[in-house]
N, C-alpha and C positions, 0 to 999 in steps of 0.2 A: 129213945130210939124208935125208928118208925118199924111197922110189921115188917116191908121188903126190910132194911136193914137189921131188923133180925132174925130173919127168912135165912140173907144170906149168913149172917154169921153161926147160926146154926145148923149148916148144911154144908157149909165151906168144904171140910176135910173129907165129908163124904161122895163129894164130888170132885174134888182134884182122886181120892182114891179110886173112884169108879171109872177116872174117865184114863189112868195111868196105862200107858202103852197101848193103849187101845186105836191110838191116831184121831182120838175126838177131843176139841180144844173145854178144857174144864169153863172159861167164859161161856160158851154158849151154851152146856151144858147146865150151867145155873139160871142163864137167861131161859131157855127152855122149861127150869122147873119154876119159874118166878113165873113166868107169865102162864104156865099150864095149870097150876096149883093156886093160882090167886095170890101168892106168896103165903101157899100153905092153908091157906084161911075157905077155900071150895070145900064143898062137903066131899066131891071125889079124894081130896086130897087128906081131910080132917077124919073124914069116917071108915076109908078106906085104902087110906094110904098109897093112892097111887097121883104121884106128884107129875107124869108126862101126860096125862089124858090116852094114856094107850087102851086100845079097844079089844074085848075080846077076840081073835080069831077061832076059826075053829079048831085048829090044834094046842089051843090054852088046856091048861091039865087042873088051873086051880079057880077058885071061886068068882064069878062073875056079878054086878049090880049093873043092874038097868036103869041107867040116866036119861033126861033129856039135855041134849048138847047142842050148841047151835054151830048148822054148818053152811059152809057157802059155795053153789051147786049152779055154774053158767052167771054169776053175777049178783044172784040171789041167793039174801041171807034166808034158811028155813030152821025151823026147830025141829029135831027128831029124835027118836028116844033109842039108845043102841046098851050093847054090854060091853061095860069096860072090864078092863084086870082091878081084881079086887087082891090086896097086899096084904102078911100079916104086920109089916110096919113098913117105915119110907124108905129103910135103905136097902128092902127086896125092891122097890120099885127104883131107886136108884141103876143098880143091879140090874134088871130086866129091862131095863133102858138101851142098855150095850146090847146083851142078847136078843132084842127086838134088833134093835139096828143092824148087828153082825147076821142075822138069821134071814133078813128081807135081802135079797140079791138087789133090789132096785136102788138101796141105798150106796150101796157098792159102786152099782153100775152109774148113778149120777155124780159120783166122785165124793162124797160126805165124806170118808177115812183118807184120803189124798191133797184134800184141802191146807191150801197153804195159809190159810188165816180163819180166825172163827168168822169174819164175815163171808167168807166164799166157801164155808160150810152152811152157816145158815140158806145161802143161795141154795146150795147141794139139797139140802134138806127140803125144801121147798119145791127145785125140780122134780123133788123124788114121789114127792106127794104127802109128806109127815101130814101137812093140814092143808086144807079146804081156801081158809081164808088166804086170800092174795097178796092182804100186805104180811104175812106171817115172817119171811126172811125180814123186813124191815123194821117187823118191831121186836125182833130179835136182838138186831143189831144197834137200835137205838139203846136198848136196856144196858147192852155191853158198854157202847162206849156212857151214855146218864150214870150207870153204877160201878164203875173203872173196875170192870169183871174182867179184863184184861191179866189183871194184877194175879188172879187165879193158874193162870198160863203156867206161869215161872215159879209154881210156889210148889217143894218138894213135901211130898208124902210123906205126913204125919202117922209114926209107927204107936200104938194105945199100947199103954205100958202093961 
């Protein structure tokens, strides 16, 4: 099995769980951690467990690491060095993925929770500002439909015995 394939299958139930009633489609949700997390394999995501590339803000309450992350700023790609959310495992960063999202009024206000498909979320997400890079909603959506993360959609909440 390749790393993405078993990125996803070892993330699956934590992301249909994270993302239940929340109005966020569990496809994009994995596509988001596949492509933010290197499929788990980034040191943000291996050493610190934060599998969305969320960045420190100022009202973060818990531990910070200072990366360099590349951003794209009027067309140009730059490298800069900022603080992300530092995690004590993946499924707090799971977790704070909603809570970032519910917590930013911008996401709201671009439609992300009203979105009638993962790809006109990933759009949402994109208008809103989640990343820098410009193709981000498209290779969102290519991961969904290349890894029929669709399939996530319809799949009911796995209750741990």
């Amino acid at each position: 099995m390749s790393q993405r394939a078993d990125y996803i299958k070892q993330f699956t139930i934590a992301v249909v769980n994270a993302a239940k009633g929340t109005g966020l489609f569990p496809s994009l949700f994995m596509a988001q951690a596949i492509l933010e997390s290197g499929n788990g394999q980034s040191s943000l995501a291996k050493k610190y467990n934060n599998h969305f590339g969320i960045k420190a803000s100022k009202d973060w309450k818990g531990k910070v690491i200072d990366m360099k992350t590349r951003e794209v700023f009027n067309g140009n790609e730059v490298f800069i060095k900022d603080g992300f959310r530092w995690y004590t495992n993946p499924l707090d960063s799971f977790k704070d993925r909603v809570d970032f999202l519910k917590k930013n009024q911008r996401y709201a206000k671009h439609g992300v929770f009203t979105a009638k498909s993962p790809e006109e979320q990933a759009d949402a997400l994109q208008r809103a500002g989640y990343a820098t890079d410009p193709n981000y909603a498209n290779i969102l959506k290519m991961l969904i439909a290349k890894y029929n993360l669709k399939v996530l959609d319809s799949m009911e909440v796995k209750k741990k015995d």
